[in-house]
C-alpha positions as a LaTeX table, in Angstrom:
\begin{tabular}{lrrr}
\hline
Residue & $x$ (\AA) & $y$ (\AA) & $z$ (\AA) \\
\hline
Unk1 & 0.00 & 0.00 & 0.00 \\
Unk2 & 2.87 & 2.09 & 0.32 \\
Unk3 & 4.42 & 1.82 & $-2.15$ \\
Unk4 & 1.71 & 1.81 & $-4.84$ \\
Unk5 & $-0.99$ & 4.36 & $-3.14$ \\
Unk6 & 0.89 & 6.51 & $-0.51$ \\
Unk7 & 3.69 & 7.47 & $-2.37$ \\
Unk8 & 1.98 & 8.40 & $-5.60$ \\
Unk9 & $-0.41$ & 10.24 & $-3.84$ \\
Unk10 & 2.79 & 12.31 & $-2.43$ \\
Unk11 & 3.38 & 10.80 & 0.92 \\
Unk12 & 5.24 & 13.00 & 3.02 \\
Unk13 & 6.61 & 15.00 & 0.30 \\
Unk14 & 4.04 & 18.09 & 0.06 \\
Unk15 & 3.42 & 19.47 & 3.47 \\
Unk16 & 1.70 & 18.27 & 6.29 \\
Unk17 & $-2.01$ & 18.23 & 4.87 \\
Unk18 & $-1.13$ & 16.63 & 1.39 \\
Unk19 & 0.27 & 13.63 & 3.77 \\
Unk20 & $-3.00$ & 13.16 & 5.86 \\
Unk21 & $-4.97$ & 13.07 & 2.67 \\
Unk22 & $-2.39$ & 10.91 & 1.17 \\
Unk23 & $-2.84$ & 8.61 & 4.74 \\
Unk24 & $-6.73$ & 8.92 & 4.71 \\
Unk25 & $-6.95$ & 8.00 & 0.86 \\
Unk26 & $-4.43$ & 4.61 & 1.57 \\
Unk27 & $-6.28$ & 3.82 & 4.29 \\
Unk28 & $-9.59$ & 4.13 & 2.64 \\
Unk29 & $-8.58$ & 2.47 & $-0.62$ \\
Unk30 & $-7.24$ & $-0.40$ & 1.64 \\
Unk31 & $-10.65$ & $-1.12$ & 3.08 \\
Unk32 & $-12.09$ & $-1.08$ & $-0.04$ \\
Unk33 & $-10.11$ & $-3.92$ & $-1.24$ \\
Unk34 & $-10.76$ & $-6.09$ & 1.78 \\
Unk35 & $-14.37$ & $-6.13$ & 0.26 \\
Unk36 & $-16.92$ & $-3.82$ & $-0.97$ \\
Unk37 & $-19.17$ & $-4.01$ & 2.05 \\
Unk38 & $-19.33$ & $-0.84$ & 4.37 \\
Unk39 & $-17.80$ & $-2.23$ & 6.96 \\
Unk40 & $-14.88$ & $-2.26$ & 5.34 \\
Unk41 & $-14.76$ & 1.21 & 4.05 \\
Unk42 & $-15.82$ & 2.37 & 7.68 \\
Unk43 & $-12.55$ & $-0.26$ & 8.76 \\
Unk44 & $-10.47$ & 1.72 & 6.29 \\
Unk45 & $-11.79$ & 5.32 & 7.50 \\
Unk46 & $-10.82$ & 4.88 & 10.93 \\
Unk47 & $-7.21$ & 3.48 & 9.96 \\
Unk48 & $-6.59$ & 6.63 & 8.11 \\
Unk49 & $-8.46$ & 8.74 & 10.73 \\
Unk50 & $-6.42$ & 6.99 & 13.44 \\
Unk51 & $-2.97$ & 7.56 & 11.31 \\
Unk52 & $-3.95$ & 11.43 & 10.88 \\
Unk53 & $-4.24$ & 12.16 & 14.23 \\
Unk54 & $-1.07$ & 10.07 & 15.28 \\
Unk55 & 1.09 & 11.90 & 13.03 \\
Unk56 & $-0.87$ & 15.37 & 13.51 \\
Unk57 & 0.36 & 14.59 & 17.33 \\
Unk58 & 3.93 & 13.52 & 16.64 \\
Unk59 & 4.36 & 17.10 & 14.21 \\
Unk60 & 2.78 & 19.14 & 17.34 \\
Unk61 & 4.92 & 17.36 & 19.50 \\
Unk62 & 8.18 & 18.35 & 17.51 \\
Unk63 & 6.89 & 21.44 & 16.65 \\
Unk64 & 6.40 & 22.68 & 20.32 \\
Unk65 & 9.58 & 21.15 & 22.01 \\
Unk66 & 7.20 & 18.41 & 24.26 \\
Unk67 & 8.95 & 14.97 & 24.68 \\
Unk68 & 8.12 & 12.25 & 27.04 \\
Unk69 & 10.81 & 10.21 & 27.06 \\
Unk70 & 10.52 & 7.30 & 29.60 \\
Unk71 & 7.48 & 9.03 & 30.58 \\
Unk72 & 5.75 & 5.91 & 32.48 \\
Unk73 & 2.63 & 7.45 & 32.41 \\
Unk74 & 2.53 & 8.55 & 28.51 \\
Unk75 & 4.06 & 5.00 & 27.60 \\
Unk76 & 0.74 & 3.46 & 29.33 \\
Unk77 & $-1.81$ & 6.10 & 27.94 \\
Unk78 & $-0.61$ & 5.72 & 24.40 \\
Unk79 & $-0.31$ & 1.82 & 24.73 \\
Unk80 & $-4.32$ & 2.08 & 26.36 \\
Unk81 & $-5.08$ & 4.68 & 23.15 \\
Unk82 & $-3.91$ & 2.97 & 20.16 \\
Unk83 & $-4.78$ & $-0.94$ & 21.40 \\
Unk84 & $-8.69$ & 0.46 & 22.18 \\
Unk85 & $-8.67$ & 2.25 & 19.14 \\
Unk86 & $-7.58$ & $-0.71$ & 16.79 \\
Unk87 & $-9.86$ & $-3.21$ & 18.24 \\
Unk88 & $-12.58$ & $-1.06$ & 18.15 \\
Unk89 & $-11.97$ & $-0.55$ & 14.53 \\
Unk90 & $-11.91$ & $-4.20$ & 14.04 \\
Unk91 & $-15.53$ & $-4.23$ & 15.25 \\
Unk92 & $-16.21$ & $-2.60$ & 11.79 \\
Unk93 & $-13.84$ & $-5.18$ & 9.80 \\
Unk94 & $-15.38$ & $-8.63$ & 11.49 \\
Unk95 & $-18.87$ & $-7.36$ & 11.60 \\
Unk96 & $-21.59$ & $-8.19$ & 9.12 \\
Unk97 & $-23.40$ & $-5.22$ & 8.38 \\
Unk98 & $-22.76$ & $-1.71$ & 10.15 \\
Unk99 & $-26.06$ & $-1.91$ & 12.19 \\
Unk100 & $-24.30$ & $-5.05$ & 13.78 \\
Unk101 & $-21.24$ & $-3.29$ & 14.42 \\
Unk102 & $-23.07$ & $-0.32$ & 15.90 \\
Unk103 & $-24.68$ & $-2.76$ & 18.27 \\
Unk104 & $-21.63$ & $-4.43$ & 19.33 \\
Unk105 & $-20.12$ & $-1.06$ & 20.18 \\
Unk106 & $-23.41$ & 0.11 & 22.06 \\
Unk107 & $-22.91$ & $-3.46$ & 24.05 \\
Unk108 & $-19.20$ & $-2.45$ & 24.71 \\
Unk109 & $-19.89$ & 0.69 & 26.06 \\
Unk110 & $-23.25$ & 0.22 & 27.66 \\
Unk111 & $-22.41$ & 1.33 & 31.06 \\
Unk112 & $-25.43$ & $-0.07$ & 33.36 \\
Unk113 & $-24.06$ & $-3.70$ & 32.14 \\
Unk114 & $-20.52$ & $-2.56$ & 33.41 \\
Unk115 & $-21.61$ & $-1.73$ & 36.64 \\
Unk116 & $-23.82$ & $-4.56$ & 37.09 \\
Unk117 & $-21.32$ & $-6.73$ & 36.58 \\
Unk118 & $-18.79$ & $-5.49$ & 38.89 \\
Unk119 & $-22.02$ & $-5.37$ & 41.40 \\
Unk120 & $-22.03$ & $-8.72$ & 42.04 \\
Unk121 & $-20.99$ & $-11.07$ & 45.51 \\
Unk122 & $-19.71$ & $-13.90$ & 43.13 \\
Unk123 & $-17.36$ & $-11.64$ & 41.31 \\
Unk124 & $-14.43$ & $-13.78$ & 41.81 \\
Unk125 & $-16.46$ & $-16.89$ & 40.60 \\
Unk126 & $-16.62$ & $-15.20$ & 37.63 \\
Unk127 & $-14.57$ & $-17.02$ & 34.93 \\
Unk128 & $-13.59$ & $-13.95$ & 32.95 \\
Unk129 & $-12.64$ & $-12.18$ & 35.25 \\
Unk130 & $-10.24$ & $-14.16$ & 36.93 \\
Unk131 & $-9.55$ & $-14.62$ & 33.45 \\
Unk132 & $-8.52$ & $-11.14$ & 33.11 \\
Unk133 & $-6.40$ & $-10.59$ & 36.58 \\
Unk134 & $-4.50$ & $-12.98$ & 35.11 \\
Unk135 & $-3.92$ & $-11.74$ & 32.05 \\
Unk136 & $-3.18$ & $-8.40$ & 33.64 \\
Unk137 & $-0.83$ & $-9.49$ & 35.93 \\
Unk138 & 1.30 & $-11.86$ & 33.42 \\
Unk139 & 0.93 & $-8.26$ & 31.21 \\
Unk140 & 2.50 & $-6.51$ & 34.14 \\
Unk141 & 5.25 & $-9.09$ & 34.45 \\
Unk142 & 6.38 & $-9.01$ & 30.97 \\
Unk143 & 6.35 & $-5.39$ & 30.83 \\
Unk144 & 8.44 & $-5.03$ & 34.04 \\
Unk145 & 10.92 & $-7.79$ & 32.46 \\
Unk146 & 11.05 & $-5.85$ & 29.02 \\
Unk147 & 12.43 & $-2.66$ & 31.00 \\
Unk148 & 14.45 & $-4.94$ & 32.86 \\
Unk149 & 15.57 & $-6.14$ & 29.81 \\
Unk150 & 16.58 & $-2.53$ & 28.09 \\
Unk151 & 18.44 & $-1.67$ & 31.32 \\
Unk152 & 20.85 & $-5.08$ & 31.36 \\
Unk153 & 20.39 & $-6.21$ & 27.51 \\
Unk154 & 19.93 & $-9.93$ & 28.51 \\
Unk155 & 16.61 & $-11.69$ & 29.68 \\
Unk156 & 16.89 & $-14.79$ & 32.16 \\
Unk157 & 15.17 & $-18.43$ & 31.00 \\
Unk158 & 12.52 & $-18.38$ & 33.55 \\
Unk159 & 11.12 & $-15.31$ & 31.62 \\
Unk160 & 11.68 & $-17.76$ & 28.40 \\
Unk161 & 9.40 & $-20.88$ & 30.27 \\
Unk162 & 7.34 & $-18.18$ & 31.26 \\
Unk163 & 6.65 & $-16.73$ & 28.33 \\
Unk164 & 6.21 & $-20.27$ & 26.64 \\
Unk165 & 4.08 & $-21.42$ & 29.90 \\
Unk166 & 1.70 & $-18.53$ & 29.02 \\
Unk167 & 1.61 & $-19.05$ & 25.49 \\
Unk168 & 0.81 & $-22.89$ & 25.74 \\
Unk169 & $-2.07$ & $-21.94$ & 28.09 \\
Unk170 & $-3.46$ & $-19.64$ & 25.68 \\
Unk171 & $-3.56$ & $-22.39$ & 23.41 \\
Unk172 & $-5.27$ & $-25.09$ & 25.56 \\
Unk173 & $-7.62$ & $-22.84$ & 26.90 \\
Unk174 & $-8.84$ & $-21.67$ & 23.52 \\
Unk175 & $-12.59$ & $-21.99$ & 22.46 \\
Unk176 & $-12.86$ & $-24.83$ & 20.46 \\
Unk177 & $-15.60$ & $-23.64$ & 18.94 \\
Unk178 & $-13.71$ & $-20.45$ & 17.55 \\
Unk179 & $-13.97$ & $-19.26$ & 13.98 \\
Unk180 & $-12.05$ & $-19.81$ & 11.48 \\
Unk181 & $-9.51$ & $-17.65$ & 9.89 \\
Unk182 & $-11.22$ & $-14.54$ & 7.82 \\
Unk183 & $-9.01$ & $-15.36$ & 5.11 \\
Unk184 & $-9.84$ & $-18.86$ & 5.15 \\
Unk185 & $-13.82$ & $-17.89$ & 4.28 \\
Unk186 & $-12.75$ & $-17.23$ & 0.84 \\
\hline
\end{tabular}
């Protein structure tokens, strides 16, 4: 896509506006030929929406002198930004039609569910859950053990079996009654 749409559109070559419309059209275009459903196009929008604003953010960063190197606190809000975004763009992508999408996303962020859920006495029972504090936790560890790791440029093998551990669980406890591969469908 680079090559063949963002470049001959002018990339960053032209000034700062020529290269968002240059990112929006990619983007766009690239939905497009994932399938000529809305979804897609609405998949592609976002991506070149999301792109925009990332590099609109790096130029005002440069442009005013702010940096936030090893910023802990900017490292996790970015991380929590971009994942959140991207998934919920995927929404668009896996969905069926865009009402379906719109109703996953209502589902997402329907707030009395959220609350109702953390209301409960059996929230620990809950499989998810415990699901998730363990996710978050391993999450936690690696991320700990990557700065480690930039500090002393050499990891120990227990982070290796761990790492391997966590990645063979993930594996056994898929759902075996996933779907199949997008690509596979056609």
């Amino acid at each position: 896509m680079r090559d063949y749409l963002y470049i001959p559109l002018g990339g960053n070559r032209y000034g700062l506006f020529r290269t968002f419309l240059a990112l929006f059209i990619t983007m766009f275009l690239g939905g497009l030929w994932h399938g000529a459903k809305w979804t897609f196009v609405v998949w592609g929008l976002l991506h070149g929406l999301f792109l925009t604003i990332y590099h609109y953010w790096q130029h005002f960063k440069i442009k005013n002198g702010i940096y936030f190197n090893n910023n802990i606190f900017a490292i996790i809000i970015s991380i929590f930004l971009v994942f959140n975004s991207v998934c919920i763009s995927w929404i668009f992508f896996r969905a069926n039609n865009l009402e379906v999408a719109f109703n996953i996303l209502k589902a997402m962020f329907n707030f009395k569910y959220f609350f109702s859920y953390f209301s409960s006495t059996y929230l620990f029972l809950k499989t998810d859950f415990v699901y998730f504090i363990i996710i978050l936790l391993i999450h936690l560890f690696i991320f700990v053990k990557i700065k480690i790791f930039y500090n002393s440029k050499r990891l120990s093998y227990k982070f290796y079996f761990f790492i391997s551990l966590f990645m063979i669980l993930g594996i056994i406890f898929l759902n075996a009654n996933a779907k199949t591969f997008i690509y596979f469908q056609f």
